[in-house]
N, C-alpha and C positions, 0 to 999 in steps of 0.2 A: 555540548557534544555528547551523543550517547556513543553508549561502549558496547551494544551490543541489538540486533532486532528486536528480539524477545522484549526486552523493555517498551518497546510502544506499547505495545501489548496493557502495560500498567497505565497509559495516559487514555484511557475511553476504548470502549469496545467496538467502535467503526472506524479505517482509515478510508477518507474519499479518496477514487480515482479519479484524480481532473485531470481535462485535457482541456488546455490555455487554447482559445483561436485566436485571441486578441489580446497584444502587451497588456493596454490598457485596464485591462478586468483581473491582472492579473493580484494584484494589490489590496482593492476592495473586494475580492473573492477570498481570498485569507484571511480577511481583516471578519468579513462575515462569518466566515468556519470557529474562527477563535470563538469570535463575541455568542454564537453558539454552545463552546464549551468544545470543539473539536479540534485538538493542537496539530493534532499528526496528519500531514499533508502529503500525497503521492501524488505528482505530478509529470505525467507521461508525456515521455520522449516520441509526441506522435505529432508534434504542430511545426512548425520553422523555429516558433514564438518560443519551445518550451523552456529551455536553457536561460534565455533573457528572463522568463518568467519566474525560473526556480530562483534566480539570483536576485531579480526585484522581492518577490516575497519576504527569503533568506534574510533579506537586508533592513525591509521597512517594517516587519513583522519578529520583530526577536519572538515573541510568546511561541511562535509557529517553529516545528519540528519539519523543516522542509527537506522533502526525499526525490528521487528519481526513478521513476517507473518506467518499464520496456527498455531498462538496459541489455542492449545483443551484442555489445563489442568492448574490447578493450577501449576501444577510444569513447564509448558512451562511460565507459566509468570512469577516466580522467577528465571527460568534459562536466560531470554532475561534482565529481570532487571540486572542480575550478570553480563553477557555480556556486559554491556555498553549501551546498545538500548534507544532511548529514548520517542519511541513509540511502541505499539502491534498491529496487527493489526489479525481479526481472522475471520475464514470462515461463522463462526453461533454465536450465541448470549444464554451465560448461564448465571444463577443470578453466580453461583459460579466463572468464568471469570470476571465479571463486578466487583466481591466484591476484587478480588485477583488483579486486577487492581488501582484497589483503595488504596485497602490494601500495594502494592508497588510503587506506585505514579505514574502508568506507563499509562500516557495517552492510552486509546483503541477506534479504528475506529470497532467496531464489525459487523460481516456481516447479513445480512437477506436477504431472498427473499420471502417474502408475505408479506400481510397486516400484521398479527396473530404478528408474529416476527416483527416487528416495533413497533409496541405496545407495547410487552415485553421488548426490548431494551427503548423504550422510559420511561416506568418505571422503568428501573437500570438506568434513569438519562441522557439516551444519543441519542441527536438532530441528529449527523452527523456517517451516516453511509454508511458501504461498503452494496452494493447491487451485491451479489454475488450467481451463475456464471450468472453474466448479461445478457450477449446474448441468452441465452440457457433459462431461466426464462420470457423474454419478453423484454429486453432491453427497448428500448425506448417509447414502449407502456404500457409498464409497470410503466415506472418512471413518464409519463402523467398522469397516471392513478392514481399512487399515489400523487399526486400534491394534488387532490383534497382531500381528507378526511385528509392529511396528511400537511398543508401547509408552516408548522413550522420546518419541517425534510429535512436537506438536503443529498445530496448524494455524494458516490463515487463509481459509477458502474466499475467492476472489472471483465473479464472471458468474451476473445471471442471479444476484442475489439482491432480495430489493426488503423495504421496512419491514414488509410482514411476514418474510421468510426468515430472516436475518435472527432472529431468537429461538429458531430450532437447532439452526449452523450451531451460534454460541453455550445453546444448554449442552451441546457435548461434550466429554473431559479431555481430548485430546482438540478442541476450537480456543484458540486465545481470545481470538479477535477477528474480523471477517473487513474484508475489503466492499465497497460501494459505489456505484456511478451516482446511484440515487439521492446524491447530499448535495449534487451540482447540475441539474437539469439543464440542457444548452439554452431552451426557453429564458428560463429564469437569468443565465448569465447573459442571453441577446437583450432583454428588455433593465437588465442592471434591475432586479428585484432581488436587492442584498438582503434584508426585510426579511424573504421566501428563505434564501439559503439558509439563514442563522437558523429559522424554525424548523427547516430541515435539519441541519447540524442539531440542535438542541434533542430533537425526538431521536434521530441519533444516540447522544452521548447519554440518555439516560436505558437504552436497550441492555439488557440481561436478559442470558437464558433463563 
């Protein structure tokens, strides 16, 4: 169990954004992320499947750090705790998400994309956060931007960031770690080309800014 977000941060410089469409895949898609070298898994609350999926993972995959992604309600954060997950992670930032994190012990990366929303989060207590959808809000000038009035806040920009952009995000000193769809192509998960993912995962886990 981790005790805090910021720590993934130390297990590889990408967390992939999966989205499970199939129980099935959901198992050997971990099993490829690991053998990769990519422990920390964000797996969004956007399928029927996903819950089933974060709990199959959780289960057959100890190595795997399995989290919850698109948490928006109180009940998505006692269904990912029930799951097994051992972190949340969520698109936008409420007192009532920060309290119900708390309240279940479930470490949360929460997202923001302006000043206003940092603030807020940073009064429910929390330094390291997703800046999400990244690219599309300002990406990199944006996270310059916040440097300044913000110096104590680090980040995980997340939405719109792919291999070859992904090492300018991480060269900056307020970037921990950067969020990815690009480590789980739907292609690659329709055709079961685990093989594809690990070498995704692998080029992944070896990025520095």
């Amino acid at each position: 169990m981790i005790d805090n977000t910021l720590s993934l941060a130390e297990q590889g410089p990408v967390i992939p954004v999966i989205v499970i469409q199939r129980l099935e895949d959901a198992v050997p898609l971990a099993e490829a992320l690991v053998a990769g070298g990519v422990r920390v898994l964000e797996v969004t609350l956007r399928t029927p499947v996903a819950l089933k999926a974060m709990e199959a993972m959780a289960r057959a995959v100890p190595q795997a750090i399995v989290g919850a992604g698109t948490l928006r309600t109180v009940a998505d954060v006692k269904a990912a705790r029930d799951a097994g997950c051992q972190f949340g992670v969520s698109p936008g930032y409420t007192d009532a998400i920060g309290a119900a994190c708390k309240e279940q012990g479930l470490p949360l990366l929460p997202g923001v994309s302006t000043a206003s929303e940092v603030m807020q989060a940073n009064a429910g207590g929390y330094g390291f956060l997703k800046l999400f959808p990244a690219v599309a809000v300002g990406g990199i000038n944006l996270l310059k931007a916040l440097a300044g009035p913000f110096p104590d806040v680090v980040f995980c920009p997340t939405g719109g960031i792919s291999l070859e952009t992904a090492p300018q995000f991480l060269s900056l000193p307020n970037v921990k770690v950067c969020g990815g769809s690009w480590l789980t192509p739907q292609d690659a998960v329709d055709a079961k080309d685990w093989a594809r993912i690990t070498r995704l995962a692998q080029g992944a886990a070896a990025l520095r800014g």
